[in-house]
N, C-alpha and C positions, 0 to 999 in steps of 0.2 A: 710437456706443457710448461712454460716458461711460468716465473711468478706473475707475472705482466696478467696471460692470458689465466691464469686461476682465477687471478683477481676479480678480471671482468667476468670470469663465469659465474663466482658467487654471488657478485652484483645483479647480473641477470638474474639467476635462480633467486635472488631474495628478492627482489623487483616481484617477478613472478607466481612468489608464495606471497605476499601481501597481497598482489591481484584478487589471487583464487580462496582466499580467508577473506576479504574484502568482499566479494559474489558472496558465500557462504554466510557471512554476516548478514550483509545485507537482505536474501533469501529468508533466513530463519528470522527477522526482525518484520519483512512482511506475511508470513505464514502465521507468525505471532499475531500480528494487528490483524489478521482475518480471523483466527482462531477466537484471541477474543471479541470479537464483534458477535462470532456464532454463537457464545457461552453466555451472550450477554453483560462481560464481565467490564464495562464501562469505564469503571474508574481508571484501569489500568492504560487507557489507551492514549492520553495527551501525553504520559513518559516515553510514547513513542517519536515526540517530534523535538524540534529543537526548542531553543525559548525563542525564536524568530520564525518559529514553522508558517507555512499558510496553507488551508487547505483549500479545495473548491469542488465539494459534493452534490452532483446532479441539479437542484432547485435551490440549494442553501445560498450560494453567492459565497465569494472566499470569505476567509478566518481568518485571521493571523493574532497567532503570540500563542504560546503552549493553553496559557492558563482560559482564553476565551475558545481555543478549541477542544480543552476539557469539558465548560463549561456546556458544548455542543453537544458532545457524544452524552453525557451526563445527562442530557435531556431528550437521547432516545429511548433512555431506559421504561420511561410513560408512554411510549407509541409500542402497545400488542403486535409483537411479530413473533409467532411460534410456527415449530413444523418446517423449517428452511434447513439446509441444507447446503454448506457453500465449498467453492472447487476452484483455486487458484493455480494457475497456472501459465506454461507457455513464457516464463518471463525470458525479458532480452533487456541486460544490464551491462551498462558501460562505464570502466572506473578509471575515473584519473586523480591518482593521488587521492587527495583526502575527501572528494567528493565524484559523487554519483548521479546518473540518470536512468529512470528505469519504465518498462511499460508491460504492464502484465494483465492476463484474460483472469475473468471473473466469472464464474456463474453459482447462479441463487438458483435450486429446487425448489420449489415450496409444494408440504404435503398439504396445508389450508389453506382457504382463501374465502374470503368475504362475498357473499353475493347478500344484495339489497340487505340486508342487517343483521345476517346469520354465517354464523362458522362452519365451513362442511369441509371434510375431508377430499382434497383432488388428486388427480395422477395428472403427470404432464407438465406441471406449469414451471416455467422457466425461463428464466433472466439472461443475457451477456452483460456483462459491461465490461470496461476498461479504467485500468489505472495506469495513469503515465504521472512518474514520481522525481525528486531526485531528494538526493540523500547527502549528507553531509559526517562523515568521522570528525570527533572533540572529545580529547581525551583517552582515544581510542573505543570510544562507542558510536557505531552507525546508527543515525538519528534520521528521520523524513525531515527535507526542510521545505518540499512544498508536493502536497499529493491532490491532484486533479482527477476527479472521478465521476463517469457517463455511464447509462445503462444505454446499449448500443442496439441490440435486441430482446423480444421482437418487434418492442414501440422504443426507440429510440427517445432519450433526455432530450432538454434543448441542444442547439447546434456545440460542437466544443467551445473552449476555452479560445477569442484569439488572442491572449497573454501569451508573449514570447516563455514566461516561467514554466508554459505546460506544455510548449511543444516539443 
């Protein structure tokens, strides 16, 4: 192997290992933001977006800027949701360079559920939705710079997003 062709090998191979650290980042930074959604743990979750983030969740209509999508979550901590159960997966992420786009399956169990003004115990009950994301490295931290999210089944949100940012 010439010096020539080393060179370009380690170019690829390092090309290659930012890739697959880059997927992995990106992976454990959304398994994070679902985790604490499930724990309840609110506050932690606007340091998952950029300071330019925007989001756009089911009925909310989009967010944008870290500090009003803080502002967001911090205000589901007053809406009672116990007894769920959440299951992320399926994702399909495409990285170039220092940003990302990503689309991943959601599903919500819930062991409660409300009938006319009483909490009872169900089996069965269950969500799909969809998150189609994209992501941005600064600094070398994978940050969400805009996350789009529909419950698909078994009653579908409104229609998607048609903002080119979510598709």
């Amino acid at each position: 192997m010439t010096e020539t062709e080393l060179e370009q090998l380690v170019e690829r191979l390092s090309a290659r290992l930012d890739e697959l650290e880059s997927l992995k980042a990106i992976e454990d930074l959304h398994r994070g933001f679902t985790r604490a959604v499930a724990d309840r743990e609110f506050d932690e979750l606007a340091g998952c977006f950029s300071d330019d983030g925007v989001i756009d969740m089911r009925r909310h209509g989009p967010i944008s800027g870290r500090e009003a999508i803080g502002e967001h979550f911090a205000g589901m901590a007053a809406v009672p949701l116990g007894g769920a159960g959440y299951v992320l997966s399926s994702p399909v992420i495409e990285v170039d360079g220092d940003t990302a786009a990503g689309i991943w399956t959601w599903h919500r169990f819930n062991a409660e559920a409300t009938i006319g003004t009483k909490r009872v115990r169900v089996w069965g009950v269950w969500e799909e939705g969809r998150y189609r994301c994209r992501y941005r490295r600064t600094d070398g931290v994978w940050r969400f710079t805009h996350m789009h999210f529909r419950v698909v089944l078994p009653d579908s949100d409104d229609a998607p997003s048609t903002s080119e940012e979510f598709r």
